[in-house]
N, C-alpha and C positions, 0 to 999 in steps of 0.2 A: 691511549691505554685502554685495555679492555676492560670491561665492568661486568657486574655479573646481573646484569637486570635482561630478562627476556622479553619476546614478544607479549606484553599483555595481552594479548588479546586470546593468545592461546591458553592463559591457565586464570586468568580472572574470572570469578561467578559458574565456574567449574566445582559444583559442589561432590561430584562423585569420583573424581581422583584424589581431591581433599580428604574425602569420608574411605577411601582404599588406604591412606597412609595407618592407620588403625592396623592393620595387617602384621604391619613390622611394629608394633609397637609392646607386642608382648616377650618377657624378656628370656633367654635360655637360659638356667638357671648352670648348666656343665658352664656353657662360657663366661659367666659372669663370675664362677670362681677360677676357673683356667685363668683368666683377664687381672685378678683380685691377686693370685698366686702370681701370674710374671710380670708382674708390675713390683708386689709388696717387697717379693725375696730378692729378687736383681738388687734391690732398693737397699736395704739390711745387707747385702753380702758387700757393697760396693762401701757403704759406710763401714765395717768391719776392716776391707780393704784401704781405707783411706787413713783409718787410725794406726792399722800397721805402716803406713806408707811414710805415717811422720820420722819414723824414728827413721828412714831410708832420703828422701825428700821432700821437701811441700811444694818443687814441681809437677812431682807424680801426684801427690794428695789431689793439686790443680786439674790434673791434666782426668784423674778419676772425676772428680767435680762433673765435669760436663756430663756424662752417659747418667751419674746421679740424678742432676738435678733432670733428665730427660725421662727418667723412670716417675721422681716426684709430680712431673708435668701429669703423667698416668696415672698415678695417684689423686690429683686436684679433678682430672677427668670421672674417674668412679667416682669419687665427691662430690659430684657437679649430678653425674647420675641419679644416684641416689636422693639429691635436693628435688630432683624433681619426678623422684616413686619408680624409676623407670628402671634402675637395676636390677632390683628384685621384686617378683613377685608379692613379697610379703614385707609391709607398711614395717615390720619391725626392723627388719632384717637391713631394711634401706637407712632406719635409723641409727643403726650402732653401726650400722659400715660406714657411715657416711659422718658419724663423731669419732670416730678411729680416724681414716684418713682427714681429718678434718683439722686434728688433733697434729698430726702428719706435716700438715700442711699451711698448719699456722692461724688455720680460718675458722671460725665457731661456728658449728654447724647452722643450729634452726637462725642463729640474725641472719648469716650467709643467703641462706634459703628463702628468705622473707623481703629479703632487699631483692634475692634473681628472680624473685616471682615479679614483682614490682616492673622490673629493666621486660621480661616479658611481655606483661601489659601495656607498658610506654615506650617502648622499641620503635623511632621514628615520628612519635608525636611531640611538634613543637612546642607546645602548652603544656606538654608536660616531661621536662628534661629535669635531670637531677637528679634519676632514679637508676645509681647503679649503673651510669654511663660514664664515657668520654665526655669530658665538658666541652660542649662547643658552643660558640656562638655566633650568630648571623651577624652580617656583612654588617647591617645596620646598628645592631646592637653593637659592635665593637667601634663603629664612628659617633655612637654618642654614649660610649662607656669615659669615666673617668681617667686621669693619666697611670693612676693607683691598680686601677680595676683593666686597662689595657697592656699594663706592665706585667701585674701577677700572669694572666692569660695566656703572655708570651711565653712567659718560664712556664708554667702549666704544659704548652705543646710541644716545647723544645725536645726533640728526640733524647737532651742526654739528660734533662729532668726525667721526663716520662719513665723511662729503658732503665734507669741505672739507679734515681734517686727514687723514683716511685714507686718500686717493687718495694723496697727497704719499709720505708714509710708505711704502705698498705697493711705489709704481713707484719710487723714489727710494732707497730703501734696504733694505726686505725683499727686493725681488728681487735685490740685490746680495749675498749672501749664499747660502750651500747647506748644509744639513745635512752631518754629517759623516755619517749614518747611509746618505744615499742612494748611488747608487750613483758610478760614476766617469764614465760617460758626463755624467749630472747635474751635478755638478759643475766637470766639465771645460767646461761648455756655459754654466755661470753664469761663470768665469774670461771667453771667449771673449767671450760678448756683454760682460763689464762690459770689455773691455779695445777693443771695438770702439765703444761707447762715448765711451769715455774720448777714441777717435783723431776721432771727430768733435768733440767738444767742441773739442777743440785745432784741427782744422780752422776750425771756425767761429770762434775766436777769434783765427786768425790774419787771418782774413778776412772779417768782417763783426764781429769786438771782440765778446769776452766777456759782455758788460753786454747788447749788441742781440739774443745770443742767447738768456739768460736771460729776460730779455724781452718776448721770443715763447714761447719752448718751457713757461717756468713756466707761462701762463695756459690754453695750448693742453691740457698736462697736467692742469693742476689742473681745467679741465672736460670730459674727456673722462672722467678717471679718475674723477669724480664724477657722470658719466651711468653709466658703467660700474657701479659698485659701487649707485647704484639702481635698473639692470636686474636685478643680481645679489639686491639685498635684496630685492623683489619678487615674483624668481621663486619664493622658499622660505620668504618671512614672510609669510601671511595667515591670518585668519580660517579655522580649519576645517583648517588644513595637515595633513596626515600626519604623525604620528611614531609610533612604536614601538620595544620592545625587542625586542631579542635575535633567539629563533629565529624568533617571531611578525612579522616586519618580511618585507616583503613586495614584490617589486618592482616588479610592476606598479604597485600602488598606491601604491608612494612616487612613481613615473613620475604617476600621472594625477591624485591627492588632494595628495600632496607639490611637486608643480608649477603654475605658473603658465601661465596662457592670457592672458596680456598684452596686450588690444585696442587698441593706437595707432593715431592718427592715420596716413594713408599716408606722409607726410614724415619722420615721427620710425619707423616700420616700417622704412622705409627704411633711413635711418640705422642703424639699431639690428640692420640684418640679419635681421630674422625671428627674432631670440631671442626675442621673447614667446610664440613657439611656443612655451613650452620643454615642457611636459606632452608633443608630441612626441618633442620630444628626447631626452629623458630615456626612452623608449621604443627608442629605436630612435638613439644619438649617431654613425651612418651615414649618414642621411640632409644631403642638402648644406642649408645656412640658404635658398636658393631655390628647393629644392622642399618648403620646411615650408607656404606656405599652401596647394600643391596640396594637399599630403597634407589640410590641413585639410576642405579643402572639398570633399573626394573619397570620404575615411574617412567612413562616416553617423553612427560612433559619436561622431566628434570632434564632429558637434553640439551633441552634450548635454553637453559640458564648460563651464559658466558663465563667463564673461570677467573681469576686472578690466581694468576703464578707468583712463584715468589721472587723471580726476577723483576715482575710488573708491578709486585707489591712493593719495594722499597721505594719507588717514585713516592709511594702514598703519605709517608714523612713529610711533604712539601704540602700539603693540604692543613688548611687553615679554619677556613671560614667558610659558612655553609649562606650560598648566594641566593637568597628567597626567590629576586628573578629568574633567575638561569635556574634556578631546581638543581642548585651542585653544589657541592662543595667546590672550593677554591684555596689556590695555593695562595701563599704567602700569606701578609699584612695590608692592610689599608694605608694607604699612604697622605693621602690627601684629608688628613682630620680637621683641620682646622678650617676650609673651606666648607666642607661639607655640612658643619654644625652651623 
């Protein structure tokens, strides 16, 4: 299977194509609202359409569901932008876009934002996982993990934990909650969205009944946040991926070896905002999600970074544990625990 790691030697300790990505990274302000409009209203007219569709069928409500929850996806995308200053020009403007769809989307803006700066910084570093990642763990750690702590891990990867029960969990109830460790802005910002919330809930159930809303909103959720989390697994679980310890961790190379070059179709790109870019991203998290395939195909160097299709991506489901020798990830389980220990 292809990976998306290229020749190091062509874009390593290349400080002046690094320092060109700068270029793209200042935002259009016409397309940021053109992008802001046919995301939000598709969005809104499709919900509109959904609540009429109850009284006709909750096959059609279903079958609307899908292009919903594909627009929400573009909405978690300007959310995503905005976390990190790059939609708009102006620090303000990135803030209340970015607690609207956030609000949208299930997600509290500034913790959101504070955890992906976090995953940013430790993108690929061994010593420091836990940050707003995929839980993985090495070949070795899983032969002398616990039978408790090798069981949870299983269910943890299983595609239909991850896909189906994950999404629920995350947007549902992880984000309803805040360290007590982070800061007070943080905090105060997880209170605000879950109490803004909370006042639509009660709106919609004053006015289109509790049940028609659940409904809609469950299935719209449970597939958007299940495209989401396998853009996410994607971008940082394949064959060949980057990792390393400590001082040796490196960031270009968690940005180009550690990232994903995601080739979708132009519908599902669409949708998906240009995060399959993400080996850009991760280069340079200023650039807007619609200028990632200019930069693509403008940079000479982005060339030679190999794609993952999405036919080559569903292999990536059988990937397990990241093998310190071999410098890969690996499929399955360890089998052999008891000898090993």
């Amino acid at each position: 299977m292809e990976n998306s790691t290229p020749n190091p030697s062509l874009i390593m300790n290349d400080k002046e194509w690094i320092k060109s990505l700068s270029l793209y990274s200042k935002p259009n302000l016409r397309k940021s609202l053109f992008q802001l409009a046919d995301s939000l209203i598709p969005y809104i007219v499709l919900w509109a359409l959904m609540i009429y569709s109850m009284s006709i069928s909750y096959w059609l409500v279903l079958a609307l569901a899908f292009p919903a929850a594909g627009f929400m996806v573009r909405l978690f995308i300007i959310f995503h932008d905005c976390g990190h200053g790059s939609f708009f020009k102006s620090a303000r403007a990135n803030t209340i876009v970015g607690i609207i769809t956030g609000f949208l989307t299930f997600t509290p803006y500034h913790q959101w934002r504070y955890q992906h700066a976090l995953h940013h910084g430790t993108a690929g570093n061994l010593d420091r996982r836990g940050q707003g990642d995929v839980w993985t763990m090495t070949v070795e750690e899983f032969l002398h993990a616990s039978s408790w702590k090798r069981f949870t891990y299983r269910i943890y990867r299983h595609p239909f934990f991850m896909l189906l029960f994950g999404p629920l969990f995350m947007f549902l109830i992880a984000h309803r909650f805040a360290s007590r460790h982070q800061k007070r802005r943080e905090r105060v910002g997880v209170i605000y969205t879950n109490l803004a919330l909370l006042v639509m809930v009660l709106v919609f159930s004053l006015t289109i009944g509790l049940k028609t809303y659940l409904l809609i909103q469950l299935p719209v959720l449970l597939i958007a946040g299940s495209m989401g989390i396998w853009l996410f697994y994607v971008q940082h679980q394949f064959p060949g991926v980057y990792w390393e310890r400590g001082e040796r961790w490196d960031f270009v190379k968690s940005a180009i070896e550690g990232s994903s070059f995601y080739k979708l179709p132009k519908l599902l790109q669409w949708f998906s905002g240009n995060i399959g870019f993400h080996h850009i991203h991760h280069l340079n998290s200023r650039i807007p999600n619609y200028r990632l395939p200019e930069c693509q195909r403008e940079v000479q160097v982005f060339g030679q970074v190999k794609a993952i299709t999405l036919l080559s991506s569903l292999a990536l489901l059988r990937l397990r544990l990241y093998d310190e020798a071999a410098r890969s990830l690996v499929p399955g389980f360890c089998v052999k625990i008891s000898s090993q220990k």
